[in-house]
C-alpha positions in Angstrom: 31.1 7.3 -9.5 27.6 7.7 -11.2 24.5 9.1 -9.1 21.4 7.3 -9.2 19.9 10.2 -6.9 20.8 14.3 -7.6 19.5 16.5 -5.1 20.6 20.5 -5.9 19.1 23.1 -3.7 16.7 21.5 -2.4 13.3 23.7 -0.3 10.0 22.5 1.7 7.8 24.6 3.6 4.5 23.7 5.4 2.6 26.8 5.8 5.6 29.3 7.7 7.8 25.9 9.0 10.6 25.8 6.5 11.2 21.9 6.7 14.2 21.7 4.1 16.2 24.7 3.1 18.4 24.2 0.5 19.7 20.8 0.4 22.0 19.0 -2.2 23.3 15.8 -2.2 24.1 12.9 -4.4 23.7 9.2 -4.0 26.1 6.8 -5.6 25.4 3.9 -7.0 26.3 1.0 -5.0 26.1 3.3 -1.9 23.9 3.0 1.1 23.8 6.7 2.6 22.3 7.2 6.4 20.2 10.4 6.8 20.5 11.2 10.5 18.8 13.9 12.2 16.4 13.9 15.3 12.9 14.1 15.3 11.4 16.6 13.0 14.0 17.7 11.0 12.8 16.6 7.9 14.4 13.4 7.1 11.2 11.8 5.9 10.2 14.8 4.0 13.4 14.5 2.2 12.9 10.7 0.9 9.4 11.0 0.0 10.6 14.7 -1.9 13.0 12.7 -4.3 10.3 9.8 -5.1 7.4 12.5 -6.0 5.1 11.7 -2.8 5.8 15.4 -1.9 6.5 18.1 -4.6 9.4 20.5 -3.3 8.5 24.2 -3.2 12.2 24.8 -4.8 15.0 22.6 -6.2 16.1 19.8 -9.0 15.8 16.0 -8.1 17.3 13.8 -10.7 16.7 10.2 -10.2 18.5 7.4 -12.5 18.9 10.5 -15.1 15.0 11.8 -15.1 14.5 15.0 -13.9 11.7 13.7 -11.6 10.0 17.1 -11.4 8.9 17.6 -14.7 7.8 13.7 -15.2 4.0 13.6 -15.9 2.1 10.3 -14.1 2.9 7.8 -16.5 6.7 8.5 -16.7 7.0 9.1 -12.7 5.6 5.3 -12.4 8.1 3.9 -14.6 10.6 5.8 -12.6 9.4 4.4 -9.7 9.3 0.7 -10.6 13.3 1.1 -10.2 13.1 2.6 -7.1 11.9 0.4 -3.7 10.6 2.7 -0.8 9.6 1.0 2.6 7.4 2.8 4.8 7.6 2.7 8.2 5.1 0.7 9.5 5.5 -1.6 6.2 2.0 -0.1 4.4 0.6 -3.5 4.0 -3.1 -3.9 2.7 -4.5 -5.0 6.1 -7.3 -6.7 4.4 -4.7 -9.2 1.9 -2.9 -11.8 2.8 1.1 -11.8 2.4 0.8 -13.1 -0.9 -2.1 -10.6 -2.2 -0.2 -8.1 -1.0 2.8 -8.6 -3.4 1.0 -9.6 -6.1 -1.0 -6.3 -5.8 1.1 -4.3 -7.7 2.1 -6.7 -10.2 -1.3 -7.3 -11.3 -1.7 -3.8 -11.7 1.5 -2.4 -13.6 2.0 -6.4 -15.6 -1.0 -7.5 -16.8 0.6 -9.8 -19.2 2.1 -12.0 -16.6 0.6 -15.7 -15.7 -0.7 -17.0 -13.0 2.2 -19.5 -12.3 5.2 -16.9 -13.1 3.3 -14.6 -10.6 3.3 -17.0 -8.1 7.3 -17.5 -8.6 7.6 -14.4 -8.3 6.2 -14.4 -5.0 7.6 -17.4 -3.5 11.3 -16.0 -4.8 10.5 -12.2 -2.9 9.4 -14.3 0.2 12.3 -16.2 0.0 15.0 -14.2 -0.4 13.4 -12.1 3.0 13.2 -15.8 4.7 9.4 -15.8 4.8 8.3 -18.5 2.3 6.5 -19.5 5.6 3.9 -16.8 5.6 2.8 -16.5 2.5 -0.9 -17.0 3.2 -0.7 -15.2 6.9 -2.8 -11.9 7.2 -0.7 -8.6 8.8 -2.3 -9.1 12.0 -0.7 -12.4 12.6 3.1 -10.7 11.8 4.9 -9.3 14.2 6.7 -6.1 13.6 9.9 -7.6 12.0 7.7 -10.0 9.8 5.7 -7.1 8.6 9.2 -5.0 7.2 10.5 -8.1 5.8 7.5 -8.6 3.8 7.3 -5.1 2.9 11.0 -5.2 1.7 10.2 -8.7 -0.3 7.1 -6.5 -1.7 9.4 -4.0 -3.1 12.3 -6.8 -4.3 9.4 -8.2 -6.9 10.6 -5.1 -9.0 13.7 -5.4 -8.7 14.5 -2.0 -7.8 17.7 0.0 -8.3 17.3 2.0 -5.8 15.8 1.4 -2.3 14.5 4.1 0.0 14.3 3.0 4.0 12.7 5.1 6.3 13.1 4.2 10.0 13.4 0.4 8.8 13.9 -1.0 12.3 11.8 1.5 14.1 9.6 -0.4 17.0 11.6 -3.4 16.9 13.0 -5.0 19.7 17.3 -5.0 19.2 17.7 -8.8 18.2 15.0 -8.4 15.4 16.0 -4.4 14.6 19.6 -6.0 13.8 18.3 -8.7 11.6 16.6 -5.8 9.4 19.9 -4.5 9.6 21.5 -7.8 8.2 18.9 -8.1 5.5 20.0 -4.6 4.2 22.9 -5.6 3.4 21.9 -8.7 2.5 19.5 -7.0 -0.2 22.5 -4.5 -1.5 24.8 -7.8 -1.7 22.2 -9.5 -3.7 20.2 -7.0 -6.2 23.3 -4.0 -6.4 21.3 -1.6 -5.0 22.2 1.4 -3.8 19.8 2.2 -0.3 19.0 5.8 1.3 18.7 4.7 5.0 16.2 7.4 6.9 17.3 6.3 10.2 17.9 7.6 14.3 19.0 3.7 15.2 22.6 4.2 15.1 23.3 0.1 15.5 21.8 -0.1 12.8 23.6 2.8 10.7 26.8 1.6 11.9 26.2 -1.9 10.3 24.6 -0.6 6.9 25.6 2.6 6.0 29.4 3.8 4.4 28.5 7.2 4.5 26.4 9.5 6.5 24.5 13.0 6.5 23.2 14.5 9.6 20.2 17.3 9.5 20.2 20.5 11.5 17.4 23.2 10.9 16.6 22.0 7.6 20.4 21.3 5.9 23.0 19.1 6.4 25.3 20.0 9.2 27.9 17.8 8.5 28.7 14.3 6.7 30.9 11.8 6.5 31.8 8.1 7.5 30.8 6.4 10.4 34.7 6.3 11.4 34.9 9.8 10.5 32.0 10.9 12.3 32.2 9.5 15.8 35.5 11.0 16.7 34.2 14.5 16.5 34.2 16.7 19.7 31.4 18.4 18.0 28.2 19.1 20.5 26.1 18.6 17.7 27.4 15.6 16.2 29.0 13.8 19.1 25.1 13.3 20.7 24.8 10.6 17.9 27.5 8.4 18.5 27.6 8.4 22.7 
């Protein structure tokens, strides 16, 4: 199958903590891979590594063809309008409304566009994350579930090839966590993308993911499908799963 993402010996160091030591890996397309690991072991140095927020001490990251490490600005945003990347906590301007927010980026990259194909635009991102609803809330009237679907309708506007999700359900109760989880797959179903899943919420790597890497001290320890993985007798890997 083509890879959209190409990760060959991959290295990050903060100051004398070597955070990724020499990982590879490729992403299909039309895959969603699960990055496993606990708590420190670099899983969100690794996604923000292959979209340029962090430049690798060592390594090759090839994303839809471009070698993203020797991109100047302008090419590395045109890159990046085919790839989606939810944050977290959803990174929404806490000063915008819903709307402002998603047409932030659009007024910046397509200047060309119309008011009224703008606000399509909009209405059809907030849609398709079923919150047409709040388009003129503020972030401090969204709950935690509202705030990631409106980041992921943020990122949709683009139409992204590629969509990076780090801890996508974390802080969410389990009834709202699994609707995230539904509107993954939902998303893949819809746009073809193919999704790198940052994740520890194994509910909700179960339900999105069809093939997983876990992180020990840096590199993958093992990989594998979910099927695969939870029958091991492995110390290491059987934590995950039970």
């Amino acid at each position: 199958m083509e890879p959209v993402i190409e990760v060959r010996h991959l290295v990050k160091a903060f100051h004398t903590n070597r955070v990724l030591n020499d990982i590879s890996f490729n992403l299909d397309r039309g895959m969603n891979m699960a990055i496993l690991g606990k708590s420190g072991v670099g899983k969100s140095v690794l996604a923000k590594c292959i979209v340029r927020l962090i430049d690798p001490d060592e390594g090759e990251i090839r994303v839809l063809g471009k070698d993203m490490l020797a991109l100047d600005a302008i090419q590395l945003d045109e890159v990046r309008k085919r790839i989606g990347y939810i944050f977290q906590g959803g990174a929404l301007y806490d000063s915008m409304t819903v709307q402002e927010n998603l047409e932030f980026q659009v007024r910046r990259t397509r200047e060309e566009m119309n008011k009224a194909d703008l606000q399509d635009l909009v209405e059809e991102a907030l849609a398709n994350v079923g919150l047409l609803q709040a388009i003129h809330k503020m972030p401090a009237e969204l709950s935690g579930g509202m705030k990631k679907r409106v980041a992921v309708a943020r990122t949709l506007i683009f139409k992204p090839e590629i969509i990076v999700y780090d801890e996508p359900t974390t802080g969410l109760d389990p009834v709202t966590a699994g609707e995230i989880s539904e509107l993954i797959l939902d998303v893949q179903k819809k746009y073809n993308t193919s999704s790198l899943i940052i994740s520890h919420d194994m509910k909700c790597v179960k339900m999105t993911a069809n093939h997983l890497k876990i992180i020990t001290n840096g590199s993958f320890y093992t990989a594998g499908t979910w099927a695969d993985l939870c029958e091991s007798q492995d110390p290491e890997i059987w934590g995950y799963f039970h």
